[in-house]
C-alpha positions in Angstrom: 22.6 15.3 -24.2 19.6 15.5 -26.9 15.9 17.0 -25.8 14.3 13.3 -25.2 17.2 12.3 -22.5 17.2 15.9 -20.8 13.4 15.9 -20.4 13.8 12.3 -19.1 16.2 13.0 -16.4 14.8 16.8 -15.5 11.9 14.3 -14.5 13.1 13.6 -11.4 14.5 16.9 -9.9 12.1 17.7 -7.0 12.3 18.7 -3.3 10.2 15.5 -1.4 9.9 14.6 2.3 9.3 11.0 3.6 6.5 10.9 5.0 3.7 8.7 6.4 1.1 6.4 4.0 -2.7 7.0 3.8 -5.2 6.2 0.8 -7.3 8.6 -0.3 -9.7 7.2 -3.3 -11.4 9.6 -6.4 -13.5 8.1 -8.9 -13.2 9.7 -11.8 -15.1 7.8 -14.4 -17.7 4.5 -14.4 -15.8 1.5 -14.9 -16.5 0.1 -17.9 -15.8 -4.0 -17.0 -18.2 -6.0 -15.2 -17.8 -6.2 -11.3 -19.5 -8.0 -8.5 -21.1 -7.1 -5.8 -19.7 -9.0 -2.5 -20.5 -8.6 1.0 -18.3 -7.7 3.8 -18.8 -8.0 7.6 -16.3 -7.0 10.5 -14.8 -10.0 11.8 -16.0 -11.1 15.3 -13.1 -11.2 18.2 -12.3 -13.3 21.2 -14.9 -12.1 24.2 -12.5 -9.6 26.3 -9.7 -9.4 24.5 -8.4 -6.0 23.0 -6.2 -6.0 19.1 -3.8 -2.9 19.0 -4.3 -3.1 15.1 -1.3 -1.6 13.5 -3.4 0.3 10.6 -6.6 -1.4 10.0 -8.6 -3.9 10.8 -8.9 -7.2 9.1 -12.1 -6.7 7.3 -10.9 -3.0 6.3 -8.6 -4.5 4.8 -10.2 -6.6 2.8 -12.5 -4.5 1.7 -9.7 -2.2 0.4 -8.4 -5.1 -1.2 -11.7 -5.9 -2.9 -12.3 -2.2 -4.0 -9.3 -1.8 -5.5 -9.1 -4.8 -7.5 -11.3 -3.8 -10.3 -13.4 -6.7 -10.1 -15.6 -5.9 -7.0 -18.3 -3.5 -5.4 -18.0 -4.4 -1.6 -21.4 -4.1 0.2 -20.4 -3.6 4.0 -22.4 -4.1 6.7 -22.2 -4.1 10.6 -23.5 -7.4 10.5 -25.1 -10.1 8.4 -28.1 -8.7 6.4 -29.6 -11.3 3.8 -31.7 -8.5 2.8 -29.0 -5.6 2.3 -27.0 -8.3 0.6 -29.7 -9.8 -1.7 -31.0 -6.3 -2.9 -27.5 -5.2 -3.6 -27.2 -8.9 -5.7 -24.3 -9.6 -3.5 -24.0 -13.9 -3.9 -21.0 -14.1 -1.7 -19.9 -12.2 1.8 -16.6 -12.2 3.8 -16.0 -12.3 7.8 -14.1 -13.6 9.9 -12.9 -14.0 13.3 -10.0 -13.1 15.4 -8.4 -15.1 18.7 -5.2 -14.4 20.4 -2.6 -17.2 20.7 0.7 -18.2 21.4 3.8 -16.1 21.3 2.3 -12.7 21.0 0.7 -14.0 18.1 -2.7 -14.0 16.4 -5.1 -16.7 15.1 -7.0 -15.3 12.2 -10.0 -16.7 10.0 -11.1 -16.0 7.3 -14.4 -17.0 5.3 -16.0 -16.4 2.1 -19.9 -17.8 2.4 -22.5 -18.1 0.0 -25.4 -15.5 0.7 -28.3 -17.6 0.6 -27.3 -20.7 2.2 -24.7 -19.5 4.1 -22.5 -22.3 2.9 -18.5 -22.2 3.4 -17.4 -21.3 0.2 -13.8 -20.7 1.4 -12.1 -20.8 4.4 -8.5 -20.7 6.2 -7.2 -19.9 8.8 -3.3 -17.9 9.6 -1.6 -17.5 13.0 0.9 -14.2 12.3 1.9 -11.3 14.2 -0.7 -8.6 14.5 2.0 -6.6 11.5 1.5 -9.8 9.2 -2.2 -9.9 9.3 -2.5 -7.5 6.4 -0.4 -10.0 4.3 -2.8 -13.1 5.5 -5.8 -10.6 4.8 -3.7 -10.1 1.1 -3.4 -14.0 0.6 -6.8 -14.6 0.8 -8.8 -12.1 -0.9 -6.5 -13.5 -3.8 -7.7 -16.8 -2.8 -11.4 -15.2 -3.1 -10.5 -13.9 -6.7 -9.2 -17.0 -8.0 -12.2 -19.1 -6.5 -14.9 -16.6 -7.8 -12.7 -15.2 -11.3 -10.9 -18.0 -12.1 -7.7 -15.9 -12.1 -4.6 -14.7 -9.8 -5.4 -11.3 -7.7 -3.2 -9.0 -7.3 -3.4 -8.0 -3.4 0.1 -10.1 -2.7 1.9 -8.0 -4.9 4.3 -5.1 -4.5 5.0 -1.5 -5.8 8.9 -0.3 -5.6 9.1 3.5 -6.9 11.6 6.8 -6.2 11.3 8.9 -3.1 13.0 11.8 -1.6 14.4 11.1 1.6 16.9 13.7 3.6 16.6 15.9 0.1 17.8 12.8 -2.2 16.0 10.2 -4.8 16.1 6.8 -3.0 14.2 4.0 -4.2 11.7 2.0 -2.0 9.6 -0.6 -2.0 6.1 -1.2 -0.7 2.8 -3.3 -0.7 1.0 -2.8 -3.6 -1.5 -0.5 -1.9 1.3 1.4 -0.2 1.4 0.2 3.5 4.7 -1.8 4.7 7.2 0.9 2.9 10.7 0.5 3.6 13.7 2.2 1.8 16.3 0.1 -0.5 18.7 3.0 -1.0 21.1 4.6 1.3 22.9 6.7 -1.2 24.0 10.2 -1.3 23.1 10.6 -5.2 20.3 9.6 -7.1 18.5 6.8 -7.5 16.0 6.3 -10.2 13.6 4.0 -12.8 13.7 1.0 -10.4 12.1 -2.3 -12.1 11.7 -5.8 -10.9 13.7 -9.1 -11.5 12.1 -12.1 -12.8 11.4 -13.3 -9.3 11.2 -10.2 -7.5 14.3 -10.9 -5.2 16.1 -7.8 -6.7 15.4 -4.5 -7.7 17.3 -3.2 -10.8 17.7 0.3 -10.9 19.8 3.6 -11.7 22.2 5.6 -9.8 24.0 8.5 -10.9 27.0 7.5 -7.8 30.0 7.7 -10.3 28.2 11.3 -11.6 26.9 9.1 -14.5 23.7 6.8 -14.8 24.7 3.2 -14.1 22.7 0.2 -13.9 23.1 -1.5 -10.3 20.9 -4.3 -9.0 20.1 -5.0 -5.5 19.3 -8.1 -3.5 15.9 -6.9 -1.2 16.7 -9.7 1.6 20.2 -9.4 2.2 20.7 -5.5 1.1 23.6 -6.5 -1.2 24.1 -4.9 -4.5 26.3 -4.5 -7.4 26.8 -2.6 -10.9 25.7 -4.1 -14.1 28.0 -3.9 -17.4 30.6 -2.4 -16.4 32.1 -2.4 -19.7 29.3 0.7 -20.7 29.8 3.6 -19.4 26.2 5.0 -19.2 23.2 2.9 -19.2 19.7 3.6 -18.0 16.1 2.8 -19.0 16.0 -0.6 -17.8 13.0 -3.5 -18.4 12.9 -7.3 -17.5 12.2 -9.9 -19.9 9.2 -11.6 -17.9 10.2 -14.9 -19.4 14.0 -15.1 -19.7 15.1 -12.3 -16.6 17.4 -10.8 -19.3 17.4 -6.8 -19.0 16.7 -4.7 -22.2 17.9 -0.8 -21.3 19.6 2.2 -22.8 23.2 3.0 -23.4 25.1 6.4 -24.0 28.1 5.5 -26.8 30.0 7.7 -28.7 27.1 10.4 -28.1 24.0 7.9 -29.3 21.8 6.4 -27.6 20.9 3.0 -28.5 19.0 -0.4 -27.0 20.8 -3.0 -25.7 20.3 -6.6 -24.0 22.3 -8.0 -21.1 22.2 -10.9 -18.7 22.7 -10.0 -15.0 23.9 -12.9 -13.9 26.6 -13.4 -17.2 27.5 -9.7 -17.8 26.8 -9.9 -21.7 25.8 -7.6 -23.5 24.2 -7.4 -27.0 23.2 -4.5 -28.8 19.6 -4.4 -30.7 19.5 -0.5 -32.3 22.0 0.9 -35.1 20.1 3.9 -35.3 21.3 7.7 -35.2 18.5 8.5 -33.2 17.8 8.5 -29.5 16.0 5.1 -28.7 14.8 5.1 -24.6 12.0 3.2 -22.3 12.2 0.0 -23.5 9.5 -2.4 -22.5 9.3 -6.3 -23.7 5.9 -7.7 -25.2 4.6 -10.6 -22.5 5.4 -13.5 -25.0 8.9 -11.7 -25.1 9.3 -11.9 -28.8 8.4 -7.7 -29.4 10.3 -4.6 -27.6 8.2 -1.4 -27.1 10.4 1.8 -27.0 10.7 5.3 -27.4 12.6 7.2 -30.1 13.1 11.2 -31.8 14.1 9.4 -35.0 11.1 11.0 -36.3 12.0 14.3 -34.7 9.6 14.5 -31.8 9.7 11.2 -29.5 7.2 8.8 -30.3 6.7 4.9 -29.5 8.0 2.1 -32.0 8.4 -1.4 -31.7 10.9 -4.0 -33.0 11.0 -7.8 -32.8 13.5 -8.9 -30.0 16.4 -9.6 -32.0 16.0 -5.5 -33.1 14.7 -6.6 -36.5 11.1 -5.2 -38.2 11.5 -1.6 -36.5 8.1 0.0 -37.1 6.3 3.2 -35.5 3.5 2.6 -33.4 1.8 5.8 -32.5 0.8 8.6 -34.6 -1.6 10.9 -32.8 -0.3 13.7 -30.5 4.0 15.3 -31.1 5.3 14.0 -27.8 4.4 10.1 -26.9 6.6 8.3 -24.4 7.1 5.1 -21.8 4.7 2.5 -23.6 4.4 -1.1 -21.8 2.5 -3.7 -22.8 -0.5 -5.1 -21.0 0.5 -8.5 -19.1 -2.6 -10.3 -21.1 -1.6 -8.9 -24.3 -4.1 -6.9 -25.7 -3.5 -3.4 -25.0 -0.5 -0.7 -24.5 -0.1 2.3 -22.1 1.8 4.8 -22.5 2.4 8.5 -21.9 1.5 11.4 -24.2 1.8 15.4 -23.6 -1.6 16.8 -24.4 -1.3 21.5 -24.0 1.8 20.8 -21.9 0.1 18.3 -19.7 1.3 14.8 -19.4 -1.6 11.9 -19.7 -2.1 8.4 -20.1 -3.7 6.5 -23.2 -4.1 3.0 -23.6 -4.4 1.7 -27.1 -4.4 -1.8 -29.1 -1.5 -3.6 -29.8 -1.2 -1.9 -33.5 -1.8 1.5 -31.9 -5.7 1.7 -32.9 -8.0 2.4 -30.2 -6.7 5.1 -28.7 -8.6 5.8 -25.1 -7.5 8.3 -23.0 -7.4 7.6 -19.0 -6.7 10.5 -17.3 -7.2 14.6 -17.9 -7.8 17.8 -16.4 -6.1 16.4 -13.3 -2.0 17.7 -13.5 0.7 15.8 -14.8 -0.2 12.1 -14.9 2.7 9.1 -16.2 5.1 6.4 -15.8 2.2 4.1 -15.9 3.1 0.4 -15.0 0.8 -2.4 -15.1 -0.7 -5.0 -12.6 0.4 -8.6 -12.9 -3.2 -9.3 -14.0 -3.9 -6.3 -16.6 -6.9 -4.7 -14.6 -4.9 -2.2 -12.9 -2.3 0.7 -14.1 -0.1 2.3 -11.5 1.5 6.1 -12.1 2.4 8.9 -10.7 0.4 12.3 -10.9 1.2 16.1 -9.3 -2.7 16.5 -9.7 -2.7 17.6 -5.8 0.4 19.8 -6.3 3.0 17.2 -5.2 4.1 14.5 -7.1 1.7 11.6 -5.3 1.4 7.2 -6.5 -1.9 6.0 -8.0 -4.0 2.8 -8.9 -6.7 2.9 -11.1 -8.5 0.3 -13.3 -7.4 -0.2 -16.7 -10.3 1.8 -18.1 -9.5 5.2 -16.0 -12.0 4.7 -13.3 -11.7 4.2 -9.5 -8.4 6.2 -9.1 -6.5 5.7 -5.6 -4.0 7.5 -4.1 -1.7 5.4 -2.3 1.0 7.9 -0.8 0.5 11.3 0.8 3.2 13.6 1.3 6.9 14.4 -0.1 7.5 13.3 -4.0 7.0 10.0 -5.3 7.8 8.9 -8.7 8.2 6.2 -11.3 6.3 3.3 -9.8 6.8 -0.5 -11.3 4.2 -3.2 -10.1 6.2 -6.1 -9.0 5.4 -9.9 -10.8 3.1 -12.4 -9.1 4.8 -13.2 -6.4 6.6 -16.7 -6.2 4.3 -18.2 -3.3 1.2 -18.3 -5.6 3.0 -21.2 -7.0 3.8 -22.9 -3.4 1.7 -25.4 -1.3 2.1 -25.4 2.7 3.2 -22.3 3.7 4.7 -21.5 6.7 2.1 -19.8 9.2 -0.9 -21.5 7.1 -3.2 -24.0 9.2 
């Protein structure tokens, strides 16, 4: 196996523990994108009645929700303050209130109001179990984006990523700012580089169970899984085509190491490199028509891109020996990727022909496998920055970094696609 696949697999050989979820947020840098300031207030509850809140309470919440989604500076407050929230320029505030109902359930409000006139900007209203008012609480602080940005949040998504449980890589699966985990894998061999379908019903991911890495794909409601292209041997490096579902990964042949294309659901296979080089990490363009990917052709790995079809092959970075894992921004107009600065992995972003070059993240450990929000504004990656391998968020600029996991080793996070519900009118549990 050449240098670029053995540093890619010795990637993953750690000792981790499962352990329990908590945030811990370090800003390291002043955003550079505008943000708004919005008001918070803890929600008011039914005279007498006691909530055994699960983690946090609703407007905690939502504030973290607001925090992290890059486009906010929260302005809490005990109560409603017109003057707190008219110094701080804060137009809009958030409360709520909470009832008990029916069936050991909840009924749970929330409101966005203008400042001034205390208008009803937005409001709705969920009855869920006291566990499924963090998701209501998700639902409509994207509602809140949309109405204020004009745009989809990101606070319904999910993260899946590698853990080690009982001393072995599993993957697992998790609200985007790392509450709700619950392990996909059972296996006693690894499992690693998980990525999302189209819809985000499966997870697509590696396993070395026949002491070789395979592609399998696994169906999150019903637990049911299966290999992909059986007819290769060893395949690996996996990434979705966001328009088509088709999976662009890695194959071992004959010794090389070359791209190919499949369809889950048909089995075929097509193969897009010819080259006697190692070609890894793919990563399709959001208009699908260009494939980011790593390669040592050049003798140290650095990131190319080819139309889809494998045609127009063309180097992309130049700057730094060792530059690896590039994906392309949702909207388009940036890459990330990881590059090894004095034996220290960190992330850059640059534009689209590799100018720009801005680098997110130093003096702070190892920091890669960055993965993009459905919306652009946020990167996920892992770091060892606090001596064990630990997930992140931080905006797309390097600022406002969050840690989302605490203990054990947890690697290689994806960000999941808007989920399918943003699309869907009447849902259950909605009043």
């Amino acid at each position: 196996m050449n240098k670029l696949l053995t540093f890619i697999f010795s990637l993953f050989i750690a000792t981790q523990v499962f352990a329990a979820i908590d945030t811990i947020a370090v800003d390291v840098g002043i955003s550079v994108f505008k943000t708004m300031p919005i008001g918070v207030v803890p929600f008011s509850e039914s005279s007498g009645e006691a909530f055994d809140w699960p983690d946090e309470k609703a407007h905690e919440v939502i504030e973290r929700d607001l925090n992290l989604s890059g486009r906010f500076d929260v302005i809490s407050s005990e109560k409603f303050d017109l003057v707190k929230f008219s110094r701080a320029r804060a137009k809009f505030y958030i409360t709520g209130r909470v009832e008990k109902a029916l069936n050991n359930k909840i009924k749970i409000s929330f409101y966005l109001y203008a400042t001034q006139s205390k208008n009803l900007v937005l409001g709705e209203t969920f009855t869920v179990s006291l566990i499924d008012s963090r998701q209501a609480a998700h639902e409509f602080v994207d509602k809140v984006i949309f109405q204020l940005w004009g745009v989809h949040g990101v606070a319904s998504t999910k993260l899946v990523w590698v853990s080690k449980i009982d001393g072995v890589k599993q993957v697992v699966v998790a609200d985007y700012d790392g509450f709700h985990r619950r392990q996909l894998t059972f296996d006693s061999t690894i499992s690693m580089m998980p990525v999302w379908s189209q819809n985000n019903e499966r997870v697509i991911f590696v396993s070395f169970r026949n002491n070789k890495p395979q592609l399998y794909i696994k169906d999150i409601a019903t637990g049911t899984q299966k290999r992909l292209f059986k007819n290769l041997e060893q395949s690996f490096s996996p990434a979705v085509n966001p328009n088509t579902g088709e999976v662009v990964f890695s194959a071992i042949i004959d010794g090389r190491t070359d791209l190919y294309v499949g369809d889950y659901e048909t089995q075929k296979v097509r193969r897009l490199s010819f080259l006697k080089s190692s070609q890894t990490s793919p990563s399709w363009s959001p208009n699908s028509a260009e494939i980011l990917f790593t390669s040592d052709r050049g003798g140290t790995p650095q990131i190319y891109v080819m139309n889809s079809d494998g045609t127009d092959m063309r180097r992309m970075t130049f700057m730094g020996r060792y530059n690896e894992r590039a994906s392309w921004a949702p909207t388009g107009d940036r890459i990330v990727y990881t590059s090894m600065d004095e034996g220290k992995m960190n992330i850059y972003t640059c534009a689209i022909d590799g100018s720009d070059i801005v680098q997110l993240t130093s003096s702070a450990g190892n920091n890669e496998r960055p993965s993009w929000s459905p919306d652009g504004m946020l990167i996920t990656f892992s770091s060892d920055r606090t001596g064990t391998h630990q997930i992140y968020i931080m905006r797309r600029d390097g600022s406002n970094v969050t840690r989302i996991t605490k203990g054990g080793e947890n690697t290689a996070p994806t960000w999941s696609w808007y989920p399918v519900h943003k699309q869907t009118k009447n849902k259950e549990g909605r009043e």
